[in-house]
C-alpha positions as YAML, in Angstrom:
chain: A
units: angstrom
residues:
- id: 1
  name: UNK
  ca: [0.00, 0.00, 0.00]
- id: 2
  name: UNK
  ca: [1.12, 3.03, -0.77]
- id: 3
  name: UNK
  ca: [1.66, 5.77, 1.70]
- id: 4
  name: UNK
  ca: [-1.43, 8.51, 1.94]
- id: 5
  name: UNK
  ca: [-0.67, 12.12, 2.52]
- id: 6
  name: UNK
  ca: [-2.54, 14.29, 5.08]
- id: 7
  name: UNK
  ca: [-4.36, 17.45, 4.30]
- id: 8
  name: UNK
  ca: [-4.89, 19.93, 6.50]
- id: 9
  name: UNK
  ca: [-7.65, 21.13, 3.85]
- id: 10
  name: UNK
  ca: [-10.93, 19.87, 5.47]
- id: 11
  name: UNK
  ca: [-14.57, 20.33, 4.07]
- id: 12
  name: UNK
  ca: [-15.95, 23.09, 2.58]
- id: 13
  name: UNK
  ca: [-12.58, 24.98, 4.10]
- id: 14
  name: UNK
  ca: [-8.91, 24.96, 3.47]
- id: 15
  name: UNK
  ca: [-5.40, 25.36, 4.29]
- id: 16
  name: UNK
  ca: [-2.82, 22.65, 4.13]
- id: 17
  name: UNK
  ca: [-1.22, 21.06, 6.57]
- id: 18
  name: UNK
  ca: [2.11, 19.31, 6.32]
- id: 19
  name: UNK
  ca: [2.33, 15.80, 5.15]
- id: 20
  name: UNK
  ca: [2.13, 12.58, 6.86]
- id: 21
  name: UNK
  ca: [1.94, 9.10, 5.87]
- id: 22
  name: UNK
  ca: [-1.07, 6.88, 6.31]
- id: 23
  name: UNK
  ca: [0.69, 3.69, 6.51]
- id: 24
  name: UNK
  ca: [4.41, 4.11, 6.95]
- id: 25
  name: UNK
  ca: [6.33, 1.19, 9.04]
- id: 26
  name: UNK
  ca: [5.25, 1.98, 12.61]
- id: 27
  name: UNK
  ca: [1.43, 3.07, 11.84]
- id: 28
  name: UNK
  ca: [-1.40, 0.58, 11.57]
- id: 29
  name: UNK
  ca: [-2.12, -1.24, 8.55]
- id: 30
  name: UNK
  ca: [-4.86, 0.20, 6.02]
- id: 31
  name: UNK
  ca: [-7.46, -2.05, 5.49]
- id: 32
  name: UNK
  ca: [-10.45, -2.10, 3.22]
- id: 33
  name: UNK
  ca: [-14.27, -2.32, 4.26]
- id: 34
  name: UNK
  ca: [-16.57, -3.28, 1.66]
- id: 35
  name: UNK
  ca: [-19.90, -1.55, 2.86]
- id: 36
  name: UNK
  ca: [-21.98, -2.85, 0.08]
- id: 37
  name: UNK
  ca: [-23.20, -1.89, -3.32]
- id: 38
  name: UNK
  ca: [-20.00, -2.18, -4.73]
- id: 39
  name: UNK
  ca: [-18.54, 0.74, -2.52]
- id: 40
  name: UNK
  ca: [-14.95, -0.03, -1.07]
- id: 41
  name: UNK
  ca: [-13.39, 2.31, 2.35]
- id: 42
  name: UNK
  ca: [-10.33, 2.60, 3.33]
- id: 43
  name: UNK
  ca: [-9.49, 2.78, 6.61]
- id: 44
  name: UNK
  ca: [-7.22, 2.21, 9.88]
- id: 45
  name: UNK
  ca: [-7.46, 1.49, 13.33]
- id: 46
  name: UNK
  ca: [-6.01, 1.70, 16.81]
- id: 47
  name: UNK
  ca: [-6.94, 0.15, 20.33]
- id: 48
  name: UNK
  ca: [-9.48, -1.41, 21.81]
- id: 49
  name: UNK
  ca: [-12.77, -0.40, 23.79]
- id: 50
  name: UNK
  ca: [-15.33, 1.74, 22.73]
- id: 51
  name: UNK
  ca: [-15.10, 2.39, 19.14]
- id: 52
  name: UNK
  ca: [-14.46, 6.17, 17.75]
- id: 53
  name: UNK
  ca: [-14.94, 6.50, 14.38]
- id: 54
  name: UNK
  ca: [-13.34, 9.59, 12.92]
- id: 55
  name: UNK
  ca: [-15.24, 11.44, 9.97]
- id: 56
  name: UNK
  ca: [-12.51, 14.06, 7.51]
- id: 57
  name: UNK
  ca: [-13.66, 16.97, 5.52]
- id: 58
  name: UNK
  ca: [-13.56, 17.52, 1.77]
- id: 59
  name: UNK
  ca: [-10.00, 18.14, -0.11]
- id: 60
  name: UNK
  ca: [-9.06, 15.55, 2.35]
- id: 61
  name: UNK
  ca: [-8.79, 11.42, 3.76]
- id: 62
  name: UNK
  ca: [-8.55, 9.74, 6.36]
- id: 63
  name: UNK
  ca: [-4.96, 10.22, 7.66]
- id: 64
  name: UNK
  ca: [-5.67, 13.94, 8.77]
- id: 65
  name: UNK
  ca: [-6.75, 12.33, 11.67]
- id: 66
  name: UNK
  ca: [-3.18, 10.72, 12.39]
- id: 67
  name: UNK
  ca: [-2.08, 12.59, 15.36]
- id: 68
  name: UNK
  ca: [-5.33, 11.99, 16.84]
- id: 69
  name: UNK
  ca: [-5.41, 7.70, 17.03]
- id: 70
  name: UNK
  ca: [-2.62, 7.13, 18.91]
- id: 71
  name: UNK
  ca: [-4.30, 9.21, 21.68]
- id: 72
  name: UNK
  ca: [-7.12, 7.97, 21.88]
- id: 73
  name: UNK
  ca: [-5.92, 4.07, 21.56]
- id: 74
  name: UNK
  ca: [-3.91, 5.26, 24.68]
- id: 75
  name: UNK
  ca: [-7.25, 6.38, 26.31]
- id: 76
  name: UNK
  ca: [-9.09, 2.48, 26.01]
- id: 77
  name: UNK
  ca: [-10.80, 3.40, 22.74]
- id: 78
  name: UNK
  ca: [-11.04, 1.93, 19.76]
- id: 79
  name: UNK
  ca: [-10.22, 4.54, 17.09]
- id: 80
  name: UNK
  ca: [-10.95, 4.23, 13.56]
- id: 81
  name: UNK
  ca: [-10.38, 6.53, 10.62]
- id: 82
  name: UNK
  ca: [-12.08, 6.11, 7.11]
- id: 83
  name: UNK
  ca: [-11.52, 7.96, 3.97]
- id: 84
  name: UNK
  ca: [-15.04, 8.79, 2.47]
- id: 85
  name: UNK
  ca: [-16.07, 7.35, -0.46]
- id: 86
  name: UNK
  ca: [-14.64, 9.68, -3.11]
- id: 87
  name: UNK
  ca: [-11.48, 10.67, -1.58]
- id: 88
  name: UNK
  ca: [-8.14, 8.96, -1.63]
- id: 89
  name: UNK
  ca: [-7.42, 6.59, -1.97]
- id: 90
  name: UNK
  ca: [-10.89, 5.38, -2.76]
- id: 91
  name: UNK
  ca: [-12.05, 4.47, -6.48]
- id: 92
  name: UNK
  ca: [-15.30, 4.09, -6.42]
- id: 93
  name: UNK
  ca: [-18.09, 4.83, -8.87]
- id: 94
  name: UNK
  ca: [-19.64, 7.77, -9.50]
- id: 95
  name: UNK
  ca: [-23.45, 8.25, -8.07]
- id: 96
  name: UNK
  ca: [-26.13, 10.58, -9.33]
- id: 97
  name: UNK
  ca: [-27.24, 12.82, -5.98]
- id: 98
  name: UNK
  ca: [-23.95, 12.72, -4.11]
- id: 99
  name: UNK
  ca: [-23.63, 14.51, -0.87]
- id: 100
  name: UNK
  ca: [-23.47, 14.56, 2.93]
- id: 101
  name: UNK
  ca: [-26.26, 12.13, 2.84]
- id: 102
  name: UNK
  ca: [-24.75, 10.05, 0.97]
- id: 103
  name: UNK
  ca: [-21.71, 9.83, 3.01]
- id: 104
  name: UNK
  ca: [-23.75, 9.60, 6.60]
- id: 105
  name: UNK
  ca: [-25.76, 6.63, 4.63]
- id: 106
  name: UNK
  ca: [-22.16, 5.50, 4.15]
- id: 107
  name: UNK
  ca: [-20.85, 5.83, 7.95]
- id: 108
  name: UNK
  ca: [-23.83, 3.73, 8.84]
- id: 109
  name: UNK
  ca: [-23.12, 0.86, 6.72]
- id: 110
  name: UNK
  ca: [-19.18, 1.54, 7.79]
- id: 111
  name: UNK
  ca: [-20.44, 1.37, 11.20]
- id: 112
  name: UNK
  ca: [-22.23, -2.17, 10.46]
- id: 113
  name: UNK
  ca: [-19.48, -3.52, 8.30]
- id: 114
  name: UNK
  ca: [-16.56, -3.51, 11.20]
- id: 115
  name: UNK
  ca: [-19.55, -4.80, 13.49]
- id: 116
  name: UNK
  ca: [-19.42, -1.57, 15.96]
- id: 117
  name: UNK
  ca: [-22.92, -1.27, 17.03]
- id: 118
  name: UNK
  ca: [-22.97, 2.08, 18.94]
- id: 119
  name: UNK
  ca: [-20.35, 4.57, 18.30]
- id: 120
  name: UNK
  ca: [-18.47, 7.55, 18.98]
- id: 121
  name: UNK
  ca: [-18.59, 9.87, 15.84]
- id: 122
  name: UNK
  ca: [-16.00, 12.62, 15.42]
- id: 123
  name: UNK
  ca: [-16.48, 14.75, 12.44]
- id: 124
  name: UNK
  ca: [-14.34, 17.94, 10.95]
- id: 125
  name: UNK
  ca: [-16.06, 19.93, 8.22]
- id: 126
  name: UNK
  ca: [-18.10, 18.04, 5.85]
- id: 127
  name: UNK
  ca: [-17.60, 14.60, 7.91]
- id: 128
  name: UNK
  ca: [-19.17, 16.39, 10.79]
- id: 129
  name: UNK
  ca: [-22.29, 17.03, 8.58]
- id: 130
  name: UNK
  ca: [-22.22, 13.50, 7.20]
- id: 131
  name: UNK
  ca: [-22.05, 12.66, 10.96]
- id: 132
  name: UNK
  ca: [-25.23, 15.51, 11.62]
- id: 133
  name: UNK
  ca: [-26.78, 13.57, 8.96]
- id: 134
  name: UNK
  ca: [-26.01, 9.97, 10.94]
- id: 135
  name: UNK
  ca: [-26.94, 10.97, 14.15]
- id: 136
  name: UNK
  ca: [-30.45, 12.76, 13.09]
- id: 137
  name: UNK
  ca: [-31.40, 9.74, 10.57]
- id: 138
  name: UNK
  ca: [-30.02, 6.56, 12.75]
- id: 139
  name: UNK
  ca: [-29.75, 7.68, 16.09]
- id: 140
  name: UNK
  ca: [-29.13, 3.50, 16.66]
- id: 141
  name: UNK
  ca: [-25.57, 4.47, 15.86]
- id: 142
  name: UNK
  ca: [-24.38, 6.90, 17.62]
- id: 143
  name: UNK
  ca: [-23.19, 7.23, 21.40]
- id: 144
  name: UNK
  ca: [-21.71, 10.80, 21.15]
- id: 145
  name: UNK
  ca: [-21.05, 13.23, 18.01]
- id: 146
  name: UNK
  ca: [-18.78, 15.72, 17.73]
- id: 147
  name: UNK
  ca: [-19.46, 17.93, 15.07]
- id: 148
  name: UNK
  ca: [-16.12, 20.28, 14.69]
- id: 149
  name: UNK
  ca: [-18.05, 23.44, 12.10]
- id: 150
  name: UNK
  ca: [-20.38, 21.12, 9.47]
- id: 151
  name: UNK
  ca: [-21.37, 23.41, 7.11]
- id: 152
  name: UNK
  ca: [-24.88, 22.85, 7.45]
- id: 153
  name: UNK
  ca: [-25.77, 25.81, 4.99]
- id: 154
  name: UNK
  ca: [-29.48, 25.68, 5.05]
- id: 155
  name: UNK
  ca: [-29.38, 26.01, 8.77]
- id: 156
  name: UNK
  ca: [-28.61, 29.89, 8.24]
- id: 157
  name: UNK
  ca: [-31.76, 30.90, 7.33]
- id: 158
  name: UNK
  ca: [-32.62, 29.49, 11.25]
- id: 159
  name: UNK
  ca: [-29.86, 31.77, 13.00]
- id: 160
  name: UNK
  ca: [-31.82, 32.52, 16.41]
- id: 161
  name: UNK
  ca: [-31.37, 36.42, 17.87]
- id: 162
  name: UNK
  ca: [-29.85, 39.41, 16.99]
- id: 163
  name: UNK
  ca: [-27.62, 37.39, 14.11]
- id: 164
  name: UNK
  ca: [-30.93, 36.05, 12.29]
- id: 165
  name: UNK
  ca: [-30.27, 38.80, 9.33]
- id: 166
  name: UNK
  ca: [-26.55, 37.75, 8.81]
- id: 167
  name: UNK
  ca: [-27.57, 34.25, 8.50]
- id: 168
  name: UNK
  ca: [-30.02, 35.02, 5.94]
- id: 169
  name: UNK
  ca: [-27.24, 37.25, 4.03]
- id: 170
  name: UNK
  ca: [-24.71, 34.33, 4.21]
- id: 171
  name: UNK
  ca: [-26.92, 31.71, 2.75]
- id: 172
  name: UNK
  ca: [-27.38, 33.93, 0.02]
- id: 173
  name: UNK
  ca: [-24.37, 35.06, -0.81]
- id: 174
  name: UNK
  ca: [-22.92, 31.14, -0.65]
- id: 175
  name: UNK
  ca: [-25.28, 30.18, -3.70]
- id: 176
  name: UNK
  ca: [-24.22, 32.89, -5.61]
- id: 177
  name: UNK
  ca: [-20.79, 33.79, -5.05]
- id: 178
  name: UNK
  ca: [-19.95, 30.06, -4.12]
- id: 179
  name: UNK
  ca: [-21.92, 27.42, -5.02]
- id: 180
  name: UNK
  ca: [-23.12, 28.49, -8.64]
- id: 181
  name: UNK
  ca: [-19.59, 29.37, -9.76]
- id: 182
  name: UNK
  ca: [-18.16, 26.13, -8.40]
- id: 183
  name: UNK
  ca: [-20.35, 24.26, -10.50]
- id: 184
  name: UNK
  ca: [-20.16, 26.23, -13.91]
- id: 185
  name: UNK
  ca: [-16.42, 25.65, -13.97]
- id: 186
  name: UNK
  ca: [-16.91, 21.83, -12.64]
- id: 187
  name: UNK
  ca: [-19.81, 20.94, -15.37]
- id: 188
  name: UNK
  ca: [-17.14, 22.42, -17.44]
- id: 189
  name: UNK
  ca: [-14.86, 19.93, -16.35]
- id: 190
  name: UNK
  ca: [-12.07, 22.74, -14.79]
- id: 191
  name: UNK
  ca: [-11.78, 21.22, -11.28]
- id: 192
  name: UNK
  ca: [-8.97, 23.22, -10.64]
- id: 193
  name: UNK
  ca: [-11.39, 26.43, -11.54]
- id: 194
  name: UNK
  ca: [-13.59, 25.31, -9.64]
- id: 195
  name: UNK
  ca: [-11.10, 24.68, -6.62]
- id: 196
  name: UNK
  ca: [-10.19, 28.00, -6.77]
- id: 197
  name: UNK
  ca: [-13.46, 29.73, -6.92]
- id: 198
  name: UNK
  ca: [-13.94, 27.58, -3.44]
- id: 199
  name: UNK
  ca: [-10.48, 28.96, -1.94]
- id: 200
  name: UNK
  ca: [-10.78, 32.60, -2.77]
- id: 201
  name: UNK
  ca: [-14.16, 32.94, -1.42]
- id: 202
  name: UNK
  ca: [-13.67, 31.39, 1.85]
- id: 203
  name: UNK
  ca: [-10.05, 33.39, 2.09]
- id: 204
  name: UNK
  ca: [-11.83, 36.40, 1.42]
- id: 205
  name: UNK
  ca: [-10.14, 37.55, -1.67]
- id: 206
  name: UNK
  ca: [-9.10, 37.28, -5.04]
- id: 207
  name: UNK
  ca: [-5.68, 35.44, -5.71]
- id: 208
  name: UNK
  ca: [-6.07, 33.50, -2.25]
- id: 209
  name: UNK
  ca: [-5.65, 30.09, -4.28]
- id: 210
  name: UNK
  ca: [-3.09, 31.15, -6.42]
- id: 211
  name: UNK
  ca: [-0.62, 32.30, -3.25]
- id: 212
  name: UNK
  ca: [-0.54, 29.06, -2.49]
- id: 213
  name: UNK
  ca: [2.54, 26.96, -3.53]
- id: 214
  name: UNK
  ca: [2.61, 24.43, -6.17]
- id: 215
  name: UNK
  ca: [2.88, 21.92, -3.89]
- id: 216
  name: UNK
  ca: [0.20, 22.45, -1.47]
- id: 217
  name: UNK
  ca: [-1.97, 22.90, -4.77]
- id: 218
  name: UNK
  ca: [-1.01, 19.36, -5.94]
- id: 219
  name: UNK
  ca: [-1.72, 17.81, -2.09]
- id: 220
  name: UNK
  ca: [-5.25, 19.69, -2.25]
- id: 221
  name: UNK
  ca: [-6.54, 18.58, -6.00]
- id: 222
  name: UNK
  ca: [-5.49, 14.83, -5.05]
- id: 223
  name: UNK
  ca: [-8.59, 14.94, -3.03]
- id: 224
  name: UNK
  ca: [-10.50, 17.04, -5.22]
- id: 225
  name: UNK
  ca: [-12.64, 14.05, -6.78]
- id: 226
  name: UNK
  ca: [-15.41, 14.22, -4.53]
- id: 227
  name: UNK
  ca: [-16.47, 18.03, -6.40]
- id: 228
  name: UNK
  ca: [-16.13, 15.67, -9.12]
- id: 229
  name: UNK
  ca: [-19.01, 13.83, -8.54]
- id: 230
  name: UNK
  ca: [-20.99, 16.03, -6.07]
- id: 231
  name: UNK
  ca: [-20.74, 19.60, -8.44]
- id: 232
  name: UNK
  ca: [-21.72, 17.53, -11.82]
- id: 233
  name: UNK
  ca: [-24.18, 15.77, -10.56]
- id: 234
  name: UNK
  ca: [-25.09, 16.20, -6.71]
- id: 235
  name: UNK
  ca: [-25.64, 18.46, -4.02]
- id: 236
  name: UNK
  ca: [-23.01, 20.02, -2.12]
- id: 237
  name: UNK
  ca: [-24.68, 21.55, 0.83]
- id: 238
  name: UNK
  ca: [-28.17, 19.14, 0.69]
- id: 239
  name: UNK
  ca: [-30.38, 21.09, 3.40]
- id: 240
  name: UNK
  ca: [-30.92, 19.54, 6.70]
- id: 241
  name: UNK
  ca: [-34.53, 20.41, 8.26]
- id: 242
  name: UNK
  ca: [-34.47, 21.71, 11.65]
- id: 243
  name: UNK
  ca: [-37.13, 19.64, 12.91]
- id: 244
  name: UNK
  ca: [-34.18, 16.49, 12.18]
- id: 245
  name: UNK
  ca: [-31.67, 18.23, 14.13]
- id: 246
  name: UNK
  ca: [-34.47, 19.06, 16.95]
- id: 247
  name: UNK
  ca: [-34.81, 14.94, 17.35]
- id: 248
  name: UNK
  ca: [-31.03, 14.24, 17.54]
- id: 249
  name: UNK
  ca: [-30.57, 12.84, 21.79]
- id: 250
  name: UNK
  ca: [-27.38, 11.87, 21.63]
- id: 251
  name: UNK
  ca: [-24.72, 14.39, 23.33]
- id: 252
  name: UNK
  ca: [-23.53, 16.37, 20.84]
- id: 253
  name: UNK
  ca: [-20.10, 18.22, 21.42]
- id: 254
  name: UNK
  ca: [-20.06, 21.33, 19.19]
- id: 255
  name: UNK
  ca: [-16.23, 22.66, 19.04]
- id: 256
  name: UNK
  ca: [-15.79, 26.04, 16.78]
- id: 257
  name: UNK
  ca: [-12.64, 28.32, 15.95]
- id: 258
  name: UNK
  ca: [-13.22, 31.58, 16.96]
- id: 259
  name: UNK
  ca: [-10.43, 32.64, 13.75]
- id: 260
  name: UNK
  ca: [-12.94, 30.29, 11.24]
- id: 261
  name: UNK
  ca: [-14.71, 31.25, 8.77]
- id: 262
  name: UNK
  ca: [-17.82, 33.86, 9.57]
- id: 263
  name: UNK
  ca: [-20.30, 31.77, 8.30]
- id: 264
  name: UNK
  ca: [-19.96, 27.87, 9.68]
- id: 265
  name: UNK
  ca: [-20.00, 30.16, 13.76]
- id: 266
  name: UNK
  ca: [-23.37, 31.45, 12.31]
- id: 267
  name: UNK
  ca: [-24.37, 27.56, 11.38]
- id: 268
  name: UNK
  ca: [-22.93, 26.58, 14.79]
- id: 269
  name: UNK
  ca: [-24.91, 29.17, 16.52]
- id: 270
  name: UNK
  ca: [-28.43, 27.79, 15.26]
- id: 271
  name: UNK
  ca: [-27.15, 24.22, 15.52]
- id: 272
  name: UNK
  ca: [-26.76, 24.86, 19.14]
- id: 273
  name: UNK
  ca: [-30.38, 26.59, 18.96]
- id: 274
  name: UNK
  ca: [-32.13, 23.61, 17.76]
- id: 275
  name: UNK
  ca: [-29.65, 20.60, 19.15]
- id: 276
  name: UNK
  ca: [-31.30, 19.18, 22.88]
- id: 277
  name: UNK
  ca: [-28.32, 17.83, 24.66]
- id: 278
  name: UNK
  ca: [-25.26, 19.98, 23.19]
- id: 279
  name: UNK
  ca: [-21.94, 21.47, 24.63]
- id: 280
  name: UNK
  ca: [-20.07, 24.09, 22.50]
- id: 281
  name: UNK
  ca: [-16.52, 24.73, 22.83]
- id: 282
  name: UNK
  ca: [-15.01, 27.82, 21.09]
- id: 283
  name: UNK
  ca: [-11.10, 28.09, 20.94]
- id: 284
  name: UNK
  ca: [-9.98, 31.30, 20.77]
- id: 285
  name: UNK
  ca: [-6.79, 31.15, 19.08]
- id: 286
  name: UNK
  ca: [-7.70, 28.25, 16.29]
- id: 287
  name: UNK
  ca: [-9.37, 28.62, 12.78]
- id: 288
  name: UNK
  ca: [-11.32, 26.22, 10.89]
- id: 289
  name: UNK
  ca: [-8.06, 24.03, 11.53]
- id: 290
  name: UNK
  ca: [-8.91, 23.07, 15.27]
- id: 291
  name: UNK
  ca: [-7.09, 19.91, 15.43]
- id: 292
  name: UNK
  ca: [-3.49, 21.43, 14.18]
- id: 293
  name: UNK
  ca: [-3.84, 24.35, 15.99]
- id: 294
  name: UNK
  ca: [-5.72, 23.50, 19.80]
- id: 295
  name: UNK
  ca: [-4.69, 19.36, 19.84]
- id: 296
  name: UNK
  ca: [-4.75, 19.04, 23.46]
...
């Protein structure tokens, strides 16, 4: 197997971390879960006890959550990381309707596959809203979910208080200046375009993918095939009705950076709003990059 390279790029938001192998000499070996209907995941664990299963973001895979196993193996858990099913270095064939959904329809049968019953669900980015989606549609799952800033987009129009309007103006302003451009220059078959629409709108400005280096470019497109599939012909933020999250018992640990981007601490806010049994934790010093920046 060859060795898979970490991304510090996670799910609808970016910046690149530094490399790490998946499966190097010392690290667990990568194995493959076939979760039916021809869909193949990769995926490694650690430890025994309770099982965590560990859910990365888009432009991504499953060993960005490397520095996070050994920890909690050490801890009595059973931790598990997964590449979802578009992302490297997963070939599996393209769906009609791709999204979050798809991928939390896709934890469940991972979660049946390795036999894990109830589980632990981490999730960064879009894995924690294929996780929202998992804990609000088979709450037979899930133990706990931690949902580290899903972009659950719909969710804005739901901002509760004095931040309802700027909800409102975010969801709008993510299907135009966002959303619609991504998938002109993706039907067009430009995924880079298309990448780079994504990065200079959530940077803020013009030019922000372009700054990057040619290297950190390459690392980010080898996880790019997900927009592939979802921009052509699924949905990238599918809505999520507030009346599911309402329903969701489970604890729910929401952890935000308080450097992120404006609009997933807007989602978070309303998520918290609606959620029954949830915790938020809001680090000060991190950005949409919790885990590099705040490990402990």
């Amino acid at each position: 197997m060859s060795a898979l390279t970490r991304r510090g790029l996670a799910a609808g938001v970016a910046a690149v971390a530094a490399s790490a192998a998946w499966a190097g000499p010392r690290d667990p070996a990568v194995r493959v879960a076939d979760i039916g209907g021809g869909v193949r995941l990769h995926y490694v664990e650690m430890g025994q006890g309770e099982p965590v299963v560990f859910v990365h973001g888009s432009l991504s895979d499953g060993s960005y959550w490397n520095d996070q196993l050994p920890a909690f193996a050490a801890a009595g858990r059973r931790a598990i990381a997964y590449s979802r099913r578009y992302n490297w270095p997963n070939e599996n064939p393209a769906i009609d309707g791709y999204s979050a959904v798809t991928d939390g329809e896709d934890l469940a049968d991972f979660i049946h596959a390795l036999g894990l019953g109830q589980a632990h669900v981490v999730g960064h980015s879009y894995g924690a809203f294929a996780a929202l989606f998992l804990a609000a549609r088979r709450p037979d799952l899930v133990r706990t979910v931690v949902l580290a800033e899903p972009p659950a987009v719909s969710l804005l129009a739901h901002v509760p208080g004095a931040h309802a309007a700027a909800g409102r103006a975010a969801l709008a302003d993510i299907e135009v200046r966002m959303i619609a451009p991504m998938r002109t220059q993706f039907l067009l078959g430009d995924r880079e375009a298309g990448v780079r629409v994504f990065m200079d709108y959530v940077f803020g400005h013009p030019g922000a993918w372009d700054a990057m280096s040619r290297a950190a470019r390459g690392e980010t497109m080898k996880d790019a095939h997900e927009w592939d599939v979802m921009l052509t012909s699924g949905v990238l933020f599918p809505q999520i009705r507030p009346e599911e999250v309402r329903r969701i018992a489970a604890p729910a640990l929401l952890l935000s950076g308080a450097k992120s981007y404006p609009f997933l601490g807007l989602s978070d806010e309303a998520l918290m709003a609606l959620l029954p049994n949830a915790h938020r934790i809001v680090f000060p010093s991190a950005t949409h990059q919790m885990w590099l920046q705040e490990p402990d």
